[in-house]
C-alpha positions in Angstrom: -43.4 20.5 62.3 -41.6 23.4 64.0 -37.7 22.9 64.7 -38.3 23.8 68.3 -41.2 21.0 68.7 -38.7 18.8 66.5 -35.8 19.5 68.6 -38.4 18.8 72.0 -38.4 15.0 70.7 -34.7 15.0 70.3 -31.9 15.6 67.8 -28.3 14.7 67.4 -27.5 17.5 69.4 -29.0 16.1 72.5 -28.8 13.2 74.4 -31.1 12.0 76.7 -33.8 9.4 74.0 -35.1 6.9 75.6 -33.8 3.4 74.6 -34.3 1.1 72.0 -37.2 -1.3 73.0 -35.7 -3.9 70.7 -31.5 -5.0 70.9 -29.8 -3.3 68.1 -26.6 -4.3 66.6 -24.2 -1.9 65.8 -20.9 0.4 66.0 -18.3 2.5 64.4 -16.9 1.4 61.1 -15.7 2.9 57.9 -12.3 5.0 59.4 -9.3 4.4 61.3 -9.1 7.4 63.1 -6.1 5.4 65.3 -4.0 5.4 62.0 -4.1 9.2 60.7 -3.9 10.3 63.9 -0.5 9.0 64.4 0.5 12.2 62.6 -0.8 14.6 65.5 1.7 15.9 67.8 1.4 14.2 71.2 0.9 17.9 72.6 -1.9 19.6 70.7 -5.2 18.8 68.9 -4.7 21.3 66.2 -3.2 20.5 62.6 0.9 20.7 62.3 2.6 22.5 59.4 5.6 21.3 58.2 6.2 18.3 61.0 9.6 16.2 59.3 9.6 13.6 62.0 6.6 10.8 62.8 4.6 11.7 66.6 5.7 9.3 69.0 3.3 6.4 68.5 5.1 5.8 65.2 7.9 3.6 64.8 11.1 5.5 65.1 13.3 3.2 63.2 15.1 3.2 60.5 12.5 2.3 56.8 13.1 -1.7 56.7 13.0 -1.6 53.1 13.7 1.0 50.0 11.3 1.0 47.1 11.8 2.9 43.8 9.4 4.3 41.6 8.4 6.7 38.5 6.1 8.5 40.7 4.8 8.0 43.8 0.8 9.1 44.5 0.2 9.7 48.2 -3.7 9.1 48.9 -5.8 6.6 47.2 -9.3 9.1 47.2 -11.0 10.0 44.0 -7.9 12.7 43.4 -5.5 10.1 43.3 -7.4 7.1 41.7 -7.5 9.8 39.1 -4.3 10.5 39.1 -3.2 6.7 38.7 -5.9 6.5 35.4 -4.5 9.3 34.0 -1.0 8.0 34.5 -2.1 4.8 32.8 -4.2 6.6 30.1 -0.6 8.3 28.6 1.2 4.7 29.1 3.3 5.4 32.5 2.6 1.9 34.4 5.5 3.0 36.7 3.6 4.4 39.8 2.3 3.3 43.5 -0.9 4.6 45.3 -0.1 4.6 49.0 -3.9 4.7 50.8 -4.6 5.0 54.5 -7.2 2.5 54.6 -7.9 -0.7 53.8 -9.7 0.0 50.6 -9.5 3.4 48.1 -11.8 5.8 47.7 -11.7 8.5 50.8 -15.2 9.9 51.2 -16.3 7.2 48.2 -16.2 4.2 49.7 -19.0 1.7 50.3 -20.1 -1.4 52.4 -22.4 -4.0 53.6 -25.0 -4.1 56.2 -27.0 -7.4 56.5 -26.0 -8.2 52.9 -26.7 -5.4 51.4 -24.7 -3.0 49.7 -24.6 0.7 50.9 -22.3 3.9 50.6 -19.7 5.0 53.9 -19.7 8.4 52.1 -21.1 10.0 48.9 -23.9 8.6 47.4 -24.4 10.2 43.9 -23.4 12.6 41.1 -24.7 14.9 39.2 -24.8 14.3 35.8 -21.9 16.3 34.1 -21.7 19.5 32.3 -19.3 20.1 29.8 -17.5 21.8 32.0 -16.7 18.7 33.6 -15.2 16.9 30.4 -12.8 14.5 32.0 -15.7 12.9 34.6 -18.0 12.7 31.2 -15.0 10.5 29.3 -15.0 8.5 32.5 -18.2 7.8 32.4 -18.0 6.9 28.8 -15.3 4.7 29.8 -17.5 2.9 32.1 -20.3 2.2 30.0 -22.5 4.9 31.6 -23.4 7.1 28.5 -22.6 7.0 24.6 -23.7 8.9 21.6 -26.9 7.8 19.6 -28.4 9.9 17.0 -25.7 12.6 17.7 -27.0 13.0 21.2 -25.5 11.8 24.6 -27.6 8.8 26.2 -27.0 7.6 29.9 -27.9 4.2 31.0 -31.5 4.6 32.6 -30.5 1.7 35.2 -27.9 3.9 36.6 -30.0 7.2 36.8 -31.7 7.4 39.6 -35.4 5.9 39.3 -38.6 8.2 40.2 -39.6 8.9 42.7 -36.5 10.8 43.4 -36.9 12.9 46.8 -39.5 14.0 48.9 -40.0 15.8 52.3 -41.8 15.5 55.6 -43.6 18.7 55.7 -46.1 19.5 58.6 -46.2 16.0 58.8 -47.1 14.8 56.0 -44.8 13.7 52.8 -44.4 15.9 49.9 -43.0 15.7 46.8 -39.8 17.8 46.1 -37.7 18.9 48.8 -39.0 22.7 48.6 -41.5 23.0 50.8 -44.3 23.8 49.2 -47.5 22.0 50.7 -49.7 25.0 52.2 -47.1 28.2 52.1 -48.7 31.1 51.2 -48.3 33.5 48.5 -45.7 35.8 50.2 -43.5 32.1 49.7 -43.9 31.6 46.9 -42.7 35.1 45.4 -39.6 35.0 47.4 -39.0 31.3 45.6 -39.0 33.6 42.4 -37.6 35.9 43.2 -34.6 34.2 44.6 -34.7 32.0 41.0 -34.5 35.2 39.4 -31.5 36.5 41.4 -29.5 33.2 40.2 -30.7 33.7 36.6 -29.4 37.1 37.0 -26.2 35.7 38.8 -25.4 33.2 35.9 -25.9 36.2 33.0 -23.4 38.5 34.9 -20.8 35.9 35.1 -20.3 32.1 34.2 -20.8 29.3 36.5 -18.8 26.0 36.2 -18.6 23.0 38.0 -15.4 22.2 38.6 -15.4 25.8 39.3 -11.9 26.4 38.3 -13.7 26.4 34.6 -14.9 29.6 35.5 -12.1 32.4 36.5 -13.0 34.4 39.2 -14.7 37.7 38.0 -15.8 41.0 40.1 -19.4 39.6 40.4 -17.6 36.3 41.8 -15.4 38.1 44.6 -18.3 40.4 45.6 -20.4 37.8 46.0 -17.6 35.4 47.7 -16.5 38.6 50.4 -20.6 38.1 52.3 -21.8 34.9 54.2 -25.0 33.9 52.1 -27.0 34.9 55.0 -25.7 38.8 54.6 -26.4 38.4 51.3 -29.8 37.0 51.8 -30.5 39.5 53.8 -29.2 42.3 51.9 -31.7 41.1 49.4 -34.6 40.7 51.3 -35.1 37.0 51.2 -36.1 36.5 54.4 -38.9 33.6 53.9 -38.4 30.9 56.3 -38.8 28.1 54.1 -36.7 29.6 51.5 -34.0 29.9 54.4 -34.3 26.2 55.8 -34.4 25.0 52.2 -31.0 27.3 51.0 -29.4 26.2 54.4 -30.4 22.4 54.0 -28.8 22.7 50.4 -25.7 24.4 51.9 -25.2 21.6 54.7 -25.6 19.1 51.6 -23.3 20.3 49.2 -20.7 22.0 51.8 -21.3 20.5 55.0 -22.1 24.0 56.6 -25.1 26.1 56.6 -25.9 29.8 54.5 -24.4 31.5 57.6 -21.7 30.4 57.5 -20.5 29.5 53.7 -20.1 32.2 51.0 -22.3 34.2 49.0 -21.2 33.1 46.1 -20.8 29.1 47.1 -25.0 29.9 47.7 -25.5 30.8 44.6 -22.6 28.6 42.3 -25.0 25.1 44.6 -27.4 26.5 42.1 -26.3 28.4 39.1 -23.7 26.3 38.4 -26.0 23.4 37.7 -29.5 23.4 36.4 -30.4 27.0 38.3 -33.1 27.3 41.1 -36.8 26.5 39.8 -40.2 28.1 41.6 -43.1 25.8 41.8 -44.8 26.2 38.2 -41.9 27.3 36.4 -41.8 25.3 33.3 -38.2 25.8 32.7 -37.9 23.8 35.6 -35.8 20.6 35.2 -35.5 18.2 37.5 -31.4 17.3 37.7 -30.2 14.0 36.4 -28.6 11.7 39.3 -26.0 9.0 38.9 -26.6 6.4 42.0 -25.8 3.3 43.2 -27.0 1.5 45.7 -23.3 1.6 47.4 -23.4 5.1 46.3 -19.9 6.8 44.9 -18.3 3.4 45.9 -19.6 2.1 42.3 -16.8 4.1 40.8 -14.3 4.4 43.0 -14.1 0.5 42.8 -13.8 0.5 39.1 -11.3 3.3 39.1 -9.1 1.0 42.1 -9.8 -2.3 40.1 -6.6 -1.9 37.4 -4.5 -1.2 40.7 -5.0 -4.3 42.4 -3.2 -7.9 42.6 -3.4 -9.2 40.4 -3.4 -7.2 37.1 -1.7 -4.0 38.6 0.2 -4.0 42.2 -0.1 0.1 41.9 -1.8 0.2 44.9 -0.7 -0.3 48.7 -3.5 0.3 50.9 -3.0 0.3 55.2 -0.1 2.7 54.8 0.4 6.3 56.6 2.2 8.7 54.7 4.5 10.3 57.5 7.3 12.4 55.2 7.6 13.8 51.7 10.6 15.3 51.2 11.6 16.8 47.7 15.5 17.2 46.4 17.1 17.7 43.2 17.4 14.5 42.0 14.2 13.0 43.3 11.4 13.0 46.1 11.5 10.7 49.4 8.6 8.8 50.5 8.9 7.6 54.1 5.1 5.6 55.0 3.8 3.5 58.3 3.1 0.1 57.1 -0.3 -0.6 59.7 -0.1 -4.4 58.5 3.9 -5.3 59.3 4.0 -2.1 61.8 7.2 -0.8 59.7 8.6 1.7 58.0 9.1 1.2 54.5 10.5 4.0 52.2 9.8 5.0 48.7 12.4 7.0 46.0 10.5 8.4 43.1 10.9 10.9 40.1 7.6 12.7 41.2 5.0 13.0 43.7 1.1 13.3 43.2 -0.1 14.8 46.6 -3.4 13.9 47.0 -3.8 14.1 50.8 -6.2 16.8 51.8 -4.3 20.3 52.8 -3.7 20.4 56.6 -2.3 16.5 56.3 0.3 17.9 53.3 1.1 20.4 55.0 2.4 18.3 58.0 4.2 15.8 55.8 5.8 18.0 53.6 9.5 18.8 54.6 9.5 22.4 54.1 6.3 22.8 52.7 5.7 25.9 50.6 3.8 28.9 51.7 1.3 28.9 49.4 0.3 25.0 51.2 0.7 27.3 54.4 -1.7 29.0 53.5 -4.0 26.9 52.0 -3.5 24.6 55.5 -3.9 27.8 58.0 -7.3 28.9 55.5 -8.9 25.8 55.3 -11.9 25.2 57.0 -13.4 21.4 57.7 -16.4 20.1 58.3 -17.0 16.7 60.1 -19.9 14.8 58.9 -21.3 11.5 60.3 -22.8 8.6 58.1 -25.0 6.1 59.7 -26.3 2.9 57.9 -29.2 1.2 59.4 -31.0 -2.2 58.1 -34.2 -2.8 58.5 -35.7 -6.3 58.0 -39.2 -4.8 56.5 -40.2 -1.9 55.1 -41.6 1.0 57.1 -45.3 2.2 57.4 -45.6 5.7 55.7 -47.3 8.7 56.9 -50.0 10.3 53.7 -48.3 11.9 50.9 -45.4 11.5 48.4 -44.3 7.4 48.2 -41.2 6.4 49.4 -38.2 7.8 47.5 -34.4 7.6 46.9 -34.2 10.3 48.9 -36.1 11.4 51.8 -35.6 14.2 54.4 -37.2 15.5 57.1 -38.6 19.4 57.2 -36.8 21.0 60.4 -34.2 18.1 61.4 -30.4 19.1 62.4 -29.6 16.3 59.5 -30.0 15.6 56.0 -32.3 12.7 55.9 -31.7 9.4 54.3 -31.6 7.2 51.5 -32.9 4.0 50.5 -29.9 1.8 49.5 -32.7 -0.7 47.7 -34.7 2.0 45.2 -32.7 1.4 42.6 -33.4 -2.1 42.8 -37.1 -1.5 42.1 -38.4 -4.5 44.0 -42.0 -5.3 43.7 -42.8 -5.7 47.1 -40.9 -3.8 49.7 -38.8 -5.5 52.4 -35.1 -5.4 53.9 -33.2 -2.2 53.1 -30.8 -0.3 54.2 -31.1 3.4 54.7 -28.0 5.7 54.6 -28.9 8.8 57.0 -26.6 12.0 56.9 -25.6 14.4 58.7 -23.2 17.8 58.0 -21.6 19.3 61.7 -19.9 22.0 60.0 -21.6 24.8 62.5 -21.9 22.5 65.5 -19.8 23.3 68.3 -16.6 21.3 69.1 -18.1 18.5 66.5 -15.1 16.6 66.1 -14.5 16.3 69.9 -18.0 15.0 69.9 -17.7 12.4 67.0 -14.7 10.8 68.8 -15.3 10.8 72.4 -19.7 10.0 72.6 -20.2 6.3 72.5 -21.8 4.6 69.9 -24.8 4.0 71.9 -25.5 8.2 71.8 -25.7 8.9 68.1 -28.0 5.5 67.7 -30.4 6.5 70.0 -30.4 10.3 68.7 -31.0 9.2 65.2 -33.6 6.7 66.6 -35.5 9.9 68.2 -35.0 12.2 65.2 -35.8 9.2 62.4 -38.8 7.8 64.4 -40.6 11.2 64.1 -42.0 10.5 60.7 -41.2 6.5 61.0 -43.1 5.3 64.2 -42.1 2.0 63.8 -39.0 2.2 62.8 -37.6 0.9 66.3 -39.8 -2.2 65.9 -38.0 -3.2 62.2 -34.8 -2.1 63.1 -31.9 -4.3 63.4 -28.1 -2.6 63.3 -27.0 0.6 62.7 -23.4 1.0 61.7 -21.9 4.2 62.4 -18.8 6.2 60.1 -17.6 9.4 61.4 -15.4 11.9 59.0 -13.5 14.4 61.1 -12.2 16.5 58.0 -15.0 15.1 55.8 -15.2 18.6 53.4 -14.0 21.9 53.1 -16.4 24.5 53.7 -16.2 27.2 51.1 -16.1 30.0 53.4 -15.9 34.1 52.6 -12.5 35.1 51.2 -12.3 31.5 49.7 -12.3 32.8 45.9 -9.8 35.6 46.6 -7.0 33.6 48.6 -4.2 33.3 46.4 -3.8 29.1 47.8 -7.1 28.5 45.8 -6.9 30.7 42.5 -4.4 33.1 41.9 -1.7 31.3 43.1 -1.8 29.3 40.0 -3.9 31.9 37.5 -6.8 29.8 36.5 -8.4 30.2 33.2 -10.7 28.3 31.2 -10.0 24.7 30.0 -11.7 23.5 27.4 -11.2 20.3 26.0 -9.5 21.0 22.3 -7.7 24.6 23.8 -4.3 24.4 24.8 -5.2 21.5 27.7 -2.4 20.6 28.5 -0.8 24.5 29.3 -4.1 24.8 31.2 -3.6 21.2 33.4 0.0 23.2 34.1 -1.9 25.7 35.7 -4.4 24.7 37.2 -2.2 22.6 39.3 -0.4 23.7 42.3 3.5 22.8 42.3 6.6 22.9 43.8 9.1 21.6 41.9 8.9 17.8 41.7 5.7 17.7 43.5 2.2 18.3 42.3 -0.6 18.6 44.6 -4.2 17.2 43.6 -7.2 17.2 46.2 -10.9 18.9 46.7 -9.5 21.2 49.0 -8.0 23.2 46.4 -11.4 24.3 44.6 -12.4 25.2 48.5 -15.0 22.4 48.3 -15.3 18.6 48.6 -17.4 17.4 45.5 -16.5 14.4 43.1 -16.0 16.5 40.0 -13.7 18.4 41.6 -11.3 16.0 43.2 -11.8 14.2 40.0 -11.0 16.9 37.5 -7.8 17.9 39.6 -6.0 14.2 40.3 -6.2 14.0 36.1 -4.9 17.5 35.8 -2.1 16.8 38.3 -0.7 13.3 36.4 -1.7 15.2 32.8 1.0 18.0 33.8 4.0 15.3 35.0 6.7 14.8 32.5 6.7 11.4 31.8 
């Protein structure tokens, strides 16, 4: 199917579907906007650097109470649930996770439609490199992998079970999710020749994943100064199904298509992994997945669990972090209490900053310019997550079988997955499908995710969803809607040479048994008594990253 004949039926940039002939259940879940958006100042929509007072919906008297702490870890995401293990890990018990929502985890949370369990957010990961040491002892930790034989097993119930992805292609399903069903020869040598280009890529210079594990070379900045799509073109790879299938993977990973992330973000999607496989290469590997059926939330949860009442108490969750102000002697904690609707203020040694850049730099008092910068540079995509339950399972059109994941050849989103494959049931029935979708190039996106009513995106994702799944209107029965309004950062040009992101703190290598600790020190950005841990300072929102940093940040704190 063409995109314009696609986009004729309708897409989640148009309104204007007809309705649901059967009542659907449904609405917004998953984020309070209400709460973080206390921080904005009454006059202006845009992000606030260095704001040392509350807006004016807050609470404007004095903190009711005074806490004190070791150190104090503001954001309860995957940056600072690592944080708090690594804290624990060296024996430092004295610490308190302040989290915005009701439950940790950021973009890895999970929930429950119709009683089954399905992710708000991420959904998977990769499994790990070596590069990516500390997420492989976590995994160990968790029961996920161990050594037999001298070789590294991972539990098979936790990979994720064939078959693993397939695409609607001139309306049909295929196998894969690089179109491949009835291109023609002048395809298929651009899908070589782009392979070749990333095998090329990765021999001039390394690849990592968390990036950081790789230090920036020449071959990295030229590639980072293009968009993907000058680069592309510059190459001559102009194939259209090589395009929609680079931009799909773009929107995936980055939330933002080849035009408008970097050249080198293209190519690291790729070469920092398995590489970029042409049909009947039989190098190709297909990459191990981690999932859940609540997706990243499987984690999080188990990373949270040691917080909570009533083993820990390290975790206060329902609290806006409104001022961070670092002294001599200490660093002051001033948060919104949503529960009590008070302020309650913390004293602590240190402070872990896991809040995503442009909300730092509005609490920090005086924040320092390299978090300027990193504020003013950083580029957001909002992303919208929709969870919909059906009560039977779907008629197929010919091809592939129904798979963990499944997207659609043409469509403005990134398809869906099946919250029930790992589950392997025998005979089909109620599921719940997760369906994404990245709004890092649309227009005035987060206007749109906040102001159109619930009723708009469901019947847009009935008319996009229902072009390969007739009757999915007929099984359908709620669709649950989160919207992310800063969901990722989008590694844009320039990303790789802005001194917030790398040279600020002069990255080298890590590895695990060479000087880690020196290399945790600088890796980390710091002022003082604070140390900053988040995605947004690798330029891009993936779990190994977040991950890799929150350890790094609570491995560098003098107990």
């Amino acid at each position: 199917m063409k995109r314009r004949q696609f986009l004729a039926t309708g897409s989640l940039a148009l309104a204007g579907c007809r309705p649901a002939s059967r009542e659907i259940e449904g609405g917004f879940t998953g984020i309070g906007f209400e709460r973080g958006h206390r921080l904005r100042p009454a006059s202006s929509d845009a992000p606030g650097v260095g704001e040392s007072s509350p807006d004016a919906g807050l609470p404007k008297d004095p903190p009711a109470v005074t806490r004190r702490v070791h150190t104090l870890i503001a954001g309860g995401g995957v940056a600072g649930l690592a944080a708090a293990r690594a804290l624990r890990q060296r024996g430092i018990d004295d610490f308190m996770v302040l989290e915005l929502e009701d439950s940790a985890g950021g973009n890895s949370r999970g929930g429950v439609v119709g009683g089954i369990a399905c992710p708000l957010g991420a959904h998977y990961l990769p499994v790990p490199g070596d590069e990516a040491h500390e997420v492989q002892d976590l995994l160990e930790e968790l029961g996920l992998r161990q050594r037999l034989a001298g070789r590294w097993q991972y539990d098979e119930r936790h990979l994720c079970h064939s078959p693993q992805e397939r695409l609607f292609f001139n309306g049909e399903w295929q196998d894969g999710l690089l179109p491949v069903q009835g291109v023609g020869a002048a395809t298929l040598d651009q899908y070589r020749r782009f392979a070749d280009k990333v095998r090329a890529a990765q021999q001039a210079a390394p690849f990592a994943m968390p990036a950081f594990r790789a230090p920036a070379s020449a071959a990295h900045l030229a590639l980072d100064a293009l968009p993907f799509k000058a680069w592309l073109d510059r190459e001559g790879l102009s194939d259209p199904h090589l395009r929609w299938y680079l931009d799909y993977s773009c929107r995936d990973d980055y939330g933002a298509g080849l035009a408008s992330v970097s050249a080198w973000a293209g190519i690291h999607y790729f070469a920092s992994r398995h590489g970029f496989h042409a049909p009947g290469d039989e190098a190709g590997e297909r990459e191990g997945v981690l999932t859940w059926p609540e997706g990243n939330a499987w984690l999080t949860r188990r990373l949270a669990a040691p917080l909570v009442e009533p083993s820990g108490g390290r975790l206060r969750t329902g609290r806006v972090v409104l001022r961070i102000e670092a002294g001599r002697q200490g660093v002051t904690v001033d948060a919104w209490d949503a529960a009590t609707n008070t302020v309650e203020r913390w004293q602590a040694a240190h402070c872990i900053v896991a809040l995503p850049v442009f909300v730092a730099a509005r609490v920090v008092v005086n924040p320092p310019d390299f978090l300027r910068q990193a504020a003013a540079r950083t580029r957001y995509a909002p992303w919208l997550v929709a969870n919909l339950h059906i009560d039977q399972a779907l008629h197929d059109r010919p091809g592939a079988p129904p798979s963990w994941d499944n997207v659609i050849h043409g469509s403005p989103g990134l398809g869906y997955v099946d919250a029930m494959h790992q589950n392997l049931q025998r005979v089909p029935g109620a599921t719940v499908l997760t369906y994404y979708t990245a709004l890092g190039d649309a227009p005035a996106a987060r206007r749109q995710l906040l102001e159109r009513p619930w009723s708009h995106w469901r019947d847009a994702l009935l008319a996009e969803l229902s072009v390969p799944h007739p009757d999915l209107r007929d099984k359908l029965t709620r669709i649950d809607v989160t919207r992310y309004g800063h969901a990722m950062a989008v590694p844009v040009p320039g990303m790789l040479g802005s001194s917030h992101l790398w040279k600020q703190n002069g990255i080298i290598p890590a590895s695990k048994g060479h000087d880690l600790l020196s290399n945790y020190k600088r890796m980390t950005p710091a002022d003082g008594r604070l140390r900053f841990a988040h995605g947004d300072w690798s330029g891009y929102s993936v779990f190994e990253e977040a991950f890799t940093r929150g350890h790094a940040a609570a491995a560098s704190l003098r107990a």
